[in-house]
C-alpha positions in Angstrom: -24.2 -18.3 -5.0 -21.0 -15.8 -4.4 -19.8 -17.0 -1.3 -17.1 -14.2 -1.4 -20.3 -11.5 -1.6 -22.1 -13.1 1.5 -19.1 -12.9 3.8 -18.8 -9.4 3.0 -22.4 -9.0 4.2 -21.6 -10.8 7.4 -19.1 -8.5 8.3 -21.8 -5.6 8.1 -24.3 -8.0 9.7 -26.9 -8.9 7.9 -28.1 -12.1 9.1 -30.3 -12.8 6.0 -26.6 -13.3 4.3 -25.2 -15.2 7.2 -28.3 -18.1 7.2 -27.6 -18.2 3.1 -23.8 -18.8 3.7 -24.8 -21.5 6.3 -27.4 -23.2 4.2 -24.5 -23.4 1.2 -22.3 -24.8 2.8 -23.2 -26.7 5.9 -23.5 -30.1 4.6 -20.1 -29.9 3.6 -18.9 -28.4 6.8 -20.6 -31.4 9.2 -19.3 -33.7 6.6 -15.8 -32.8 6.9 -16.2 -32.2 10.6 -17.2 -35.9 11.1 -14.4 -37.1 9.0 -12.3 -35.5 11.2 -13.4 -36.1 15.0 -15.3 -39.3 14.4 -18.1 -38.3 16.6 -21.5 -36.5 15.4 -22.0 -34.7 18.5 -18.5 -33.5 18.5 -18.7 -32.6 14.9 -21.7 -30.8 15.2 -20.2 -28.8 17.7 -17.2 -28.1 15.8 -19.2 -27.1 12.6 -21.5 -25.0 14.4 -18.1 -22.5 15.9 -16.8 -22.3 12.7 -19.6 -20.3 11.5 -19.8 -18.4 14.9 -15.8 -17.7 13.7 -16.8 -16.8 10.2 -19.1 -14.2 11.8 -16.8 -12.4 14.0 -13.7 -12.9 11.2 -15.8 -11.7 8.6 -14.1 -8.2 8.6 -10.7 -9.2 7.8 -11.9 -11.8 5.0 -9.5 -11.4 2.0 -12.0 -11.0 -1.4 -8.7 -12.5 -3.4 -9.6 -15.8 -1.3 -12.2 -18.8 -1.5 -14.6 -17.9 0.7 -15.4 -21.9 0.9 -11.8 -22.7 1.9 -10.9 -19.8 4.3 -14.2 -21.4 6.4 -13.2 -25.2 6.0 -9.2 -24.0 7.3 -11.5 -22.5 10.4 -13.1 -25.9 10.5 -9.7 -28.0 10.0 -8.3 -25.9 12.8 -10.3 -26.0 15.3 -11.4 -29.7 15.2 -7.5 -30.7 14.9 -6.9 -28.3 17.7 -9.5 -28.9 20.1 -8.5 -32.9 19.7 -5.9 -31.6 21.4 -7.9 -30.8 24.5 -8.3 -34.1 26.5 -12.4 -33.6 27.2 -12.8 -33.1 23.6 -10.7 -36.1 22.6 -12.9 -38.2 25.3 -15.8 -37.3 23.5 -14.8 -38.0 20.4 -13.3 -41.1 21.7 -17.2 -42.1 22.0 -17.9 -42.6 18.2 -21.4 -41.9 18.2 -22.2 -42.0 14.4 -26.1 -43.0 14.6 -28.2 -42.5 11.6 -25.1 -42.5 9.3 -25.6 -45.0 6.5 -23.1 -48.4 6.1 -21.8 -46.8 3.1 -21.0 -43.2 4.4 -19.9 -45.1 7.9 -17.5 -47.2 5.6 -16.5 -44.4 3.5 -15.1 -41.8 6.4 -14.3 -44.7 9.0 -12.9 -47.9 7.4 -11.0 -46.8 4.5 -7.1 -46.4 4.9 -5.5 -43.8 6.0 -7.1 -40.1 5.1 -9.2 -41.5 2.7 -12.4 -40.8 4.5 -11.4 -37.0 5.4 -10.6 -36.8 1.3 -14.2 -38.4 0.3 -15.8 -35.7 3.0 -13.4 -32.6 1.5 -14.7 -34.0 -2.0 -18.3 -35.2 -2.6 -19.0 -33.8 1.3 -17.6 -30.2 1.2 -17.4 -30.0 -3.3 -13.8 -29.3 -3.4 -11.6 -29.8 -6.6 -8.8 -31.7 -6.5 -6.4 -29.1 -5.9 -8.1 -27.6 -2.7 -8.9 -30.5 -1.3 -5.1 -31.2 -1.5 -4.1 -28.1 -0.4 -6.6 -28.5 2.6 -5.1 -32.1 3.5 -1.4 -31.4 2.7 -1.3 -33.7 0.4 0.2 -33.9 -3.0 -2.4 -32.9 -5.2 -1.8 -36.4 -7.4 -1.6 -38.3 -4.5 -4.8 -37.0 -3.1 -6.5 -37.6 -5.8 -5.6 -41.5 -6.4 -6.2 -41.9 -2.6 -9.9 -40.8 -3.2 -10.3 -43.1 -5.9 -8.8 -45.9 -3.7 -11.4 -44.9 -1.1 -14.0 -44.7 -3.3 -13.7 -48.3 -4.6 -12.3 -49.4 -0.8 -15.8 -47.9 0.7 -17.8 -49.8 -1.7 -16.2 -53.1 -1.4 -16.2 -52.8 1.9 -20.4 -51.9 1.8 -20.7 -55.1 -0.3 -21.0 -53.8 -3.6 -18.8 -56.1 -5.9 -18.9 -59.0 -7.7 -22.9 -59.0 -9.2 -23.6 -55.9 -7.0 -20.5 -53.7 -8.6 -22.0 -50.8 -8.9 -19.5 -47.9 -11.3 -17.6 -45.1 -9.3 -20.6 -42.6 -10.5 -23.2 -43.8 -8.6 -21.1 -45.0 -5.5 -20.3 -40.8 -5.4 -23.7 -40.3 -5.8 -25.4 -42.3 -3.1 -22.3 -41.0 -0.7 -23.5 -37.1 -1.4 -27.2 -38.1 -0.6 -26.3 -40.0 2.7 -24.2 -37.1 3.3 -27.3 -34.3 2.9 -29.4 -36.6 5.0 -26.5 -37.4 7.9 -25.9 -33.4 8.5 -28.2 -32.6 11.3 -29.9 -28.6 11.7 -27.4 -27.1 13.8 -28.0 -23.0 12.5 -29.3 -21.7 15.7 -26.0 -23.2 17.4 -23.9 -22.2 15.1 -25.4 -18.2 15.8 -24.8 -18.7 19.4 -26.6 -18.8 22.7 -25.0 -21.9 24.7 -21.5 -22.4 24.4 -20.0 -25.1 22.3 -17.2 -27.7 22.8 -15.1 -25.7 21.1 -15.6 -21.8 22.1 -12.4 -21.7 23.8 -10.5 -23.7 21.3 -7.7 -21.6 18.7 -9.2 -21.6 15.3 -6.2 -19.8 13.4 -2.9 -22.1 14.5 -2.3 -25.9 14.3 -1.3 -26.9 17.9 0.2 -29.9 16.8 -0.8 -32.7 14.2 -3.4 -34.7 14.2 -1.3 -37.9 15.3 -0.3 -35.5 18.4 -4.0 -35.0 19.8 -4.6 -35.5 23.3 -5.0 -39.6 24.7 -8.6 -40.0 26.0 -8.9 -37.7 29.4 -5.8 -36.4 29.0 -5.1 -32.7 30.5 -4.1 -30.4 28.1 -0.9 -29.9 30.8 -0.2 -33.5 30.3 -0.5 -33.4 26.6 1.8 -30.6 26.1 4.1 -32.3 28.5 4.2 -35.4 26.6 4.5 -33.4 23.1 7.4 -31.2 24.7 8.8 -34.2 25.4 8.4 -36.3 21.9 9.2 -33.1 20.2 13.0 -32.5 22.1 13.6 -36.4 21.1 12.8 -36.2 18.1 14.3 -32.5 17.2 11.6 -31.7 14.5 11.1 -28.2 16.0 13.3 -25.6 17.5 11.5 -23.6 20.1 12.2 -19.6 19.3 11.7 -17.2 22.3 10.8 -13.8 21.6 11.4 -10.7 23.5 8.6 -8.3 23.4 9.1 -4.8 24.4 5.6 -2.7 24.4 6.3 0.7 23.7 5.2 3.0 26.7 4.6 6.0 23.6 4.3 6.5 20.3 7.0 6.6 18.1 9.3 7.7 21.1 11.9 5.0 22.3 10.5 2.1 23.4 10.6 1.4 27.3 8.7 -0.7 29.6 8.1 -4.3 30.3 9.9 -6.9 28.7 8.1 -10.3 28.2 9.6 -14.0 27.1 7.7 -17.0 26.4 7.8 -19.5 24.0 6.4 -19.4 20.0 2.8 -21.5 21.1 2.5 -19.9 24.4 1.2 -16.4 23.7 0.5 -13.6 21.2 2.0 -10.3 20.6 -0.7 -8.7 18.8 -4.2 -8.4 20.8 -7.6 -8.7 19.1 -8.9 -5.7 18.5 -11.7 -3.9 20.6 -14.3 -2.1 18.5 -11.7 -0.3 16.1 -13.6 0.8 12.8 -12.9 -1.5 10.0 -12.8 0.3 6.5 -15.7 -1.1 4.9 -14.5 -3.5 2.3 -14.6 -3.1 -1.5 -14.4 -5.3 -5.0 -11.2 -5.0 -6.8 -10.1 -1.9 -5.7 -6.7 -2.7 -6.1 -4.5 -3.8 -9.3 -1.2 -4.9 -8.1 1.3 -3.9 -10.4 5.2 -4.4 -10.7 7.8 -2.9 -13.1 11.0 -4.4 -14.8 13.0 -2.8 -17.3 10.4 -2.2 -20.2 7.5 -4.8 -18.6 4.9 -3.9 -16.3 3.1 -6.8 -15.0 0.1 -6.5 -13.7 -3.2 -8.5 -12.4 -5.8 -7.9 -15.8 -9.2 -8.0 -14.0 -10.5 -7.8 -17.3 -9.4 -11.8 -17.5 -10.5 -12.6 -13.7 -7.3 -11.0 -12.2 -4.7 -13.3 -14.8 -0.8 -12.2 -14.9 0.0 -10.4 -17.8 3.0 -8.4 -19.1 2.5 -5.2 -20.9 5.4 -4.3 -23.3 6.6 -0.4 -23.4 8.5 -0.7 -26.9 5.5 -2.2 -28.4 2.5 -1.3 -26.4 1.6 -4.7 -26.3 -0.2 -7.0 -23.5 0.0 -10.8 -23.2 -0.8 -13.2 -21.0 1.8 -15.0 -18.9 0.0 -17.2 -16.4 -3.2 -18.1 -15.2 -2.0 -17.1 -11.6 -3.9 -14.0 -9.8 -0.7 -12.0 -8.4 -1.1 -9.9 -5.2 1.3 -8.5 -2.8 4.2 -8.4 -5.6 7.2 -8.1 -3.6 10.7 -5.6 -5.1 12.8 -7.3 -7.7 16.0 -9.0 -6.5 17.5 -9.4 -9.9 14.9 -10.5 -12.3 13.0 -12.4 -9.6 10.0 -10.8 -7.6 7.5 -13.1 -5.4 3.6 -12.7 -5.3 0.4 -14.4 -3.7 -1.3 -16.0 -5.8 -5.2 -14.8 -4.6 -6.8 -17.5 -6.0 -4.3 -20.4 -4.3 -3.5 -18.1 -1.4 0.3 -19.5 -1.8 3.6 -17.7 -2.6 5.0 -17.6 -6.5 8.4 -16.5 -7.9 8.2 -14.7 -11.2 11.2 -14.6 -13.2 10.9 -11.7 -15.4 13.9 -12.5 -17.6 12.1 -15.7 -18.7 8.3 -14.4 -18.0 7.8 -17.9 -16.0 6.0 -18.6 -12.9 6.9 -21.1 -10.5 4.9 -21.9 -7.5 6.9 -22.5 -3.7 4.3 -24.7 -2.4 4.4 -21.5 0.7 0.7 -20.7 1.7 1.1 -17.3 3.2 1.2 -13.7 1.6 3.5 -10.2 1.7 6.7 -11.5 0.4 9.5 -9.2 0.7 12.8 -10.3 -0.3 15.7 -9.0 1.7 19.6 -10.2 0.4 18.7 -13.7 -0.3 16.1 -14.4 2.1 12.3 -14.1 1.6 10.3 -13.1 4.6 6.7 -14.1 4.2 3.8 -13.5 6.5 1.3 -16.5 6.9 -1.7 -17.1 8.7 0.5 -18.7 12.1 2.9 -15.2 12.1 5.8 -14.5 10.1 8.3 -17.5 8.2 11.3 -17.1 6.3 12.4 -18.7 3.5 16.4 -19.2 3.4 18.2 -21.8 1.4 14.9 -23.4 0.3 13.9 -24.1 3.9 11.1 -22.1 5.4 11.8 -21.4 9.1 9.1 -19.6 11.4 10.1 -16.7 13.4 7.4 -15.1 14.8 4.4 -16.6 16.3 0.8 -14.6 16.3 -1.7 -17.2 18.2 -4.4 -14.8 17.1 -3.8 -15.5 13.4 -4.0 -11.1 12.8 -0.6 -11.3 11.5 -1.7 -13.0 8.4 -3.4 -9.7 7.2 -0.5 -7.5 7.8 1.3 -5.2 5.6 5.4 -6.0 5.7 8.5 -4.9 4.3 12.3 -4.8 5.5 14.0 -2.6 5.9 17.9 -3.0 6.6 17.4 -6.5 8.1 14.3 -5.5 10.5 11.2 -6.7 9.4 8.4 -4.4 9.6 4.7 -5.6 9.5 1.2 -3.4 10.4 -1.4 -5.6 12.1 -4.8 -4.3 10.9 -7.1 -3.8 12.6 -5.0 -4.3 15.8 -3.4 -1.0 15.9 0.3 -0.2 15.4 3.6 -1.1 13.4 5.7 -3.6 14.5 9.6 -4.4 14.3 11.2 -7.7 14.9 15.1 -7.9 15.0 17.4 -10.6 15.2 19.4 -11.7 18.0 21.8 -13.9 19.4 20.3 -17.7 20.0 17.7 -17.6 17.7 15.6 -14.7 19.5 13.8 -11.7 18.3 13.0 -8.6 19.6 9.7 -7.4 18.9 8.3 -4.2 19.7 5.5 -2.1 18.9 5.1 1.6 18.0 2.5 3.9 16.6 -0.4 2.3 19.0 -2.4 5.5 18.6 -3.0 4.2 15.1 -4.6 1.6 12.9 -2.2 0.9 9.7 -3.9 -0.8 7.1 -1.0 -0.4 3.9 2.2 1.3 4.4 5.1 2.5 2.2 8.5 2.5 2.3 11.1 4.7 1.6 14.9 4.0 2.4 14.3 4.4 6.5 10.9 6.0 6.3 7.7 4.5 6.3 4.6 6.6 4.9 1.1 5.5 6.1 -2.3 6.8 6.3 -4.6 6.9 9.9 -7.5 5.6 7.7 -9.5 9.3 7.7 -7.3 11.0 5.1 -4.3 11.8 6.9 -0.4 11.1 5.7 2.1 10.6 7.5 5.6 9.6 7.5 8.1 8.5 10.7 11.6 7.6 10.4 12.1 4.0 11.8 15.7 4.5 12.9 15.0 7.8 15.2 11.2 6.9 15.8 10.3 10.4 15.0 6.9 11.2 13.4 7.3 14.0 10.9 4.6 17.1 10.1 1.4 15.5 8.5 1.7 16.2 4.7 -0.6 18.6 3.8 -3.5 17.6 1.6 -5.8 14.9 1.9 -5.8 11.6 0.5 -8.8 10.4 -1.5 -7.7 6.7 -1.4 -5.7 4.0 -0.6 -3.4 5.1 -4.3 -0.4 5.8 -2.1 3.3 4.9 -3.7 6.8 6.0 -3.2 10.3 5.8 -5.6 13.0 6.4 -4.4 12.8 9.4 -1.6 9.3 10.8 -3.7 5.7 9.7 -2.2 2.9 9.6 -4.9 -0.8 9.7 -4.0 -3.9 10.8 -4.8 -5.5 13.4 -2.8 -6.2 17.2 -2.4 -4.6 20.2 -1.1 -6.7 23.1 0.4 -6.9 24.9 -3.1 -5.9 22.6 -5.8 -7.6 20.0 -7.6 -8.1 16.3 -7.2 -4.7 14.5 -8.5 -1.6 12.6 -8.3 0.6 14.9 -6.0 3.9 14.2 -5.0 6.5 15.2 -2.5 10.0 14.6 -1.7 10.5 13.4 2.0 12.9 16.2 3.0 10.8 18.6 1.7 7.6 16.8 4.3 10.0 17.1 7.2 10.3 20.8 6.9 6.4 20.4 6.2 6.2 22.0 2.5 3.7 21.5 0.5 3.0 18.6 -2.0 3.6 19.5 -5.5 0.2 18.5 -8.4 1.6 15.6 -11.1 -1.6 15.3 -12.6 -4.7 16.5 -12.7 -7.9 14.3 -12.5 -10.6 16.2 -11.6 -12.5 15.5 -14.8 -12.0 11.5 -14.1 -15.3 9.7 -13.7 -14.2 7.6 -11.3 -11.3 7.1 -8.4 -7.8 6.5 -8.8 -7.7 3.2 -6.8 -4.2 2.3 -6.7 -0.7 4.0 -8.4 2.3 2.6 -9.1 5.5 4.6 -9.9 9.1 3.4 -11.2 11.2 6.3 -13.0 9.8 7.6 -15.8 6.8 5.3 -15.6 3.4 6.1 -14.1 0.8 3.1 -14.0 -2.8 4.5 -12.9 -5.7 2.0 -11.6 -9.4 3.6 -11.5 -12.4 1.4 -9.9 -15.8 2.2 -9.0 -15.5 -0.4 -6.3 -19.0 -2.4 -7.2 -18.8 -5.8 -7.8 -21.9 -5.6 -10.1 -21.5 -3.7 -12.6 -17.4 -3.0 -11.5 -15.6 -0.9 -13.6 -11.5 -1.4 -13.6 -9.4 0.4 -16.0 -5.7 0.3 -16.0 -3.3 3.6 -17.7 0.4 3.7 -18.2 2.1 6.8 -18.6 5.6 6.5 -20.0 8.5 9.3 -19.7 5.5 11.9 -19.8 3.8 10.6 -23.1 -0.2 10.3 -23.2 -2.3 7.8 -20.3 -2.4 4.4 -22.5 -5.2 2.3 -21.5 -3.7 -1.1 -20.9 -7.1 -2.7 -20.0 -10.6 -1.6 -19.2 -13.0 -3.9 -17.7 -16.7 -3.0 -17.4 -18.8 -6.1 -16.1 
């Protein structure tokens, strides 16, 4: 079963899809819920809003990203979170675990440390080693030694030693049954009517640690008293204060009020109200990079692998199993990507053609001097000397599917679907200024050239405004067919259509869209079968990406064009 497939259904709303997804994957989600509040009732409360979040987050799922873990980060969130409420604690505090079998009771309660919370992420949820890990913070060695210890320490524990040793196998086996016959039928909760436990609680940021949920009864005002407190002590976390400043109109100057408050405390970015969501597609984008005589690109004809194509030989080969996304610019011979299939940030070293992974879950690097700004799923972090600092805050989470760049020092990020671009500068004592511009529209991608950003308004419109004045210029005149949008140096690429020319790669200098001139035809692809998807352009090389979109029977082809020789397919895929 494609869980990837069904949560793109459940953004569209079929509910057939939604009970399939729930079915998959609900004895893992109670299991790991359980593990992690101690308390049935409370877990089944928690599992049933994390399928109430899947629905209503469904829009802005990532196809690059397990479907399985992006739901069980819901779940981790909001049960770590909502311990952090004092009623919830209280209930939790309660330990009803009825019907649960000596073994599983053993397994998730008795064993040391986070042993029980690994066996549920394991044999409860079916994670590998690696995501289980990744879920847990943990080392991925060290997690999985600790789940062999908790195996064994849950079955000598249950009285299985000595004559009644029973091998690792079966002990796993037994622990998945009791797990299927523990989770209770929770679907028409989990689809709404009453509220649950946890319908006010943030399923996107980590208040605080587990070890920092709220004592029994305690007020959340109390708690974040006594965590204000521990956390001053104890120095493990710089408070930044932004400045917002909301502009008053778009693109002009912003004026108007100015709010402070502290990273937890609030969100810049607003969940969007009914603003059209472009209806999401399979593998419509090949994300590409250039250095000297290598293009690397993801080969979807190898499930998405890094490879390096060679221009002096016209050869492909494979450089890691990674699935690159969101290649940031070269500094040097180093560029950063997400890796889709990990969702965490690697540094490609093009001089070497090695891959090295930061251990950063997060996505969008852009590399400014020798900084790298990433955005993650809490706001936006930076990583500086081989410390990664946070210094933005989005409570809502939207950040995480952001476009960004810098530009001079300012980063830059687009908020999709909240509507908008947004600027954060640096000031004295650690605080930024944020403000938004553009609120008029939604900005999925956008491109950057020297001060100029180029965007499209998601109906076929391009646009460009100049960040330092604010000023919008003309629309460019054509319109663009797809999301294949590029720029080098002061040129913008895309592919699109002008009143009386064909479908092609146009292009047009941005001096030549202030005085609003028309865009001049690169190539020609009226003939193609199928839509240029994504472009990529670096001097004299052109690299072309055509998809059909379909994830059954998807077709993915990717061209090179060097210093204006003939289109070289570098791979065609046709599953």
């Amino acid at each position: 079963m494609d869980l990837e497939y069904l949560v793109l259904s459940i953004a569209k709303g079929v509910e057939e899809d939604f009970n399939k997804f729930y079915n998959e994957t609900k004895n893992g989600a109670f299991a790991f819920a359980l593990a992690l509040t101690g308390d049935r009732q409370v877990a089944r409360d928690a599992a049933a809003e994390s399928y109430r979040r899947v629905s209503s987050e469904a829009k802005v799922f990532d196809t690059g990203m397990s479907a399985k873990m992006w739901h069980l980060e819901i779940l981790r969130n909001l049960c770590m979170n909502g311990l952090a409420d004092g009623e919830i604690a209280k209930q939790a505090a309660q330990k009803r675990r009825e019907n649960l079998s000596i073994l599983l009771t053993n397994g998730l309660f008795e064993t040391a440390e986070d042993r029980g919370k690994i066996i549920a992420a394991r044999l409860g949820a079916g994670l590998s080693r690696r995501d289980a890990a990744k879920l847990l913070w943990y080392n991925t060695a060290s997690c999985s030694g600790e789940y062999t210890r908790g195996i064994r320490e849950a079955a000598d524990l249950s009285g299985y030693k000595g004559e009644d040793l029973k091998p690792a196998s079966e002990i796993e086996t037994m622990l998945r049954e009791d797990f299927e016959s523990a989770t209770p039928d929770f679907l028409e909760l989990a689809k709404g009517g009453r509220e649950t436990m946890f319908s006010n609680i943030n399923s996107a940021v980590l208040l605080a640690g587990e070890s920092e949920g709220a004592l029994p009864g305690e007020s959340r005002e109390d708690r974040q008293k006594r965590i204000a407190e521990k956390t001053l002590a104890s120095k493990r976390r710089k408070v930044i204060t932004i400045v917002i400043i909301l502009a008053a109109v778009a693109v002009a100057a912003a004026v108007g009020l100015t709010i402070f408050f502290s990273g937890m405390q609030r969100s810049l970015i607003e969940e969007p109200d009914a603003t059209p969501v472009p209806e999401p597609q399979y593998r419509t984008v090949a994300d590409v990079t250039v250095y000297g005589d290598n293009i690397y690109y993801s080969n979807y004809a190898d499930d998405g692998c890094l490879y390096v194509y060679d221009l002096k030989t016209g050869k492909s080969s494979k450089i890691s199993d990674a699935k690159p996304r969101d290649f940031s610019k070269f500094s040097g011979s180093i560029c950063y990507f997400r890796d889709s299939s990990k969702g965490e940030i690697a540094k490609l070293d093009a001089k070497t053609n090695t891959v090295e992974y930061t251990g950063i879950t997060g996505a969008i690097p852009c590399i400014y001097g020798d900084d790298v700004y990433i955005s993650t799923r809490n706001g936006v972090s930076v990583l500086s000397g081989g410390e990664v600092k946070e210094i933005f805050n989005d409570s809502t989470g939207t950040a995480f599917r952001c476009d960004m760049a810098v530009i001079n020092g300012v980063v830059v990020f687009s908020s999709a679907p909240s509507a908008g671009l947004y600027r954060m500068t640096p000031t004295a004592l650690d605080e930024y200024y944020v403000e938004q511009s553009l609120p008029d529209y939604v900005i999925n991608d956008f491109y950057v050239s020297g001060t100029y950003i180029v965007f499209d308004d998601g109906t076929g419109n391009l646009f460009v405004i100049d960040v330092e004045s604010g000023k919008l210029l003309p629309r460019i005149g054509a319109k663009i067919l797809s999301g294949a949008i590029t720029t080098d140096g002061d040129v913008i690429y895309f592919y699109g259509k002008t009143s009386d020319g064909p479908k092609g790669v146009y292009s047009i200098t941005i001096e030549n869209a202030a005085e609003s001139k028309e865009p001049s035809l690169v190539l020609s692809l009226e003939d193609q079968k199928y839509d240029l998807s994504d472009i990529y352009v670096s001097g004299d090389v052109t690299v072309l990406y055509y998809s059909n979109g379909e994830k059954t029977g998807a077709y993915n082809e990717l061209q090179v064009i060097n210093r204006g020789e003939s289109p070289v397919t570098v791979f065609k895929n046709t599953n």
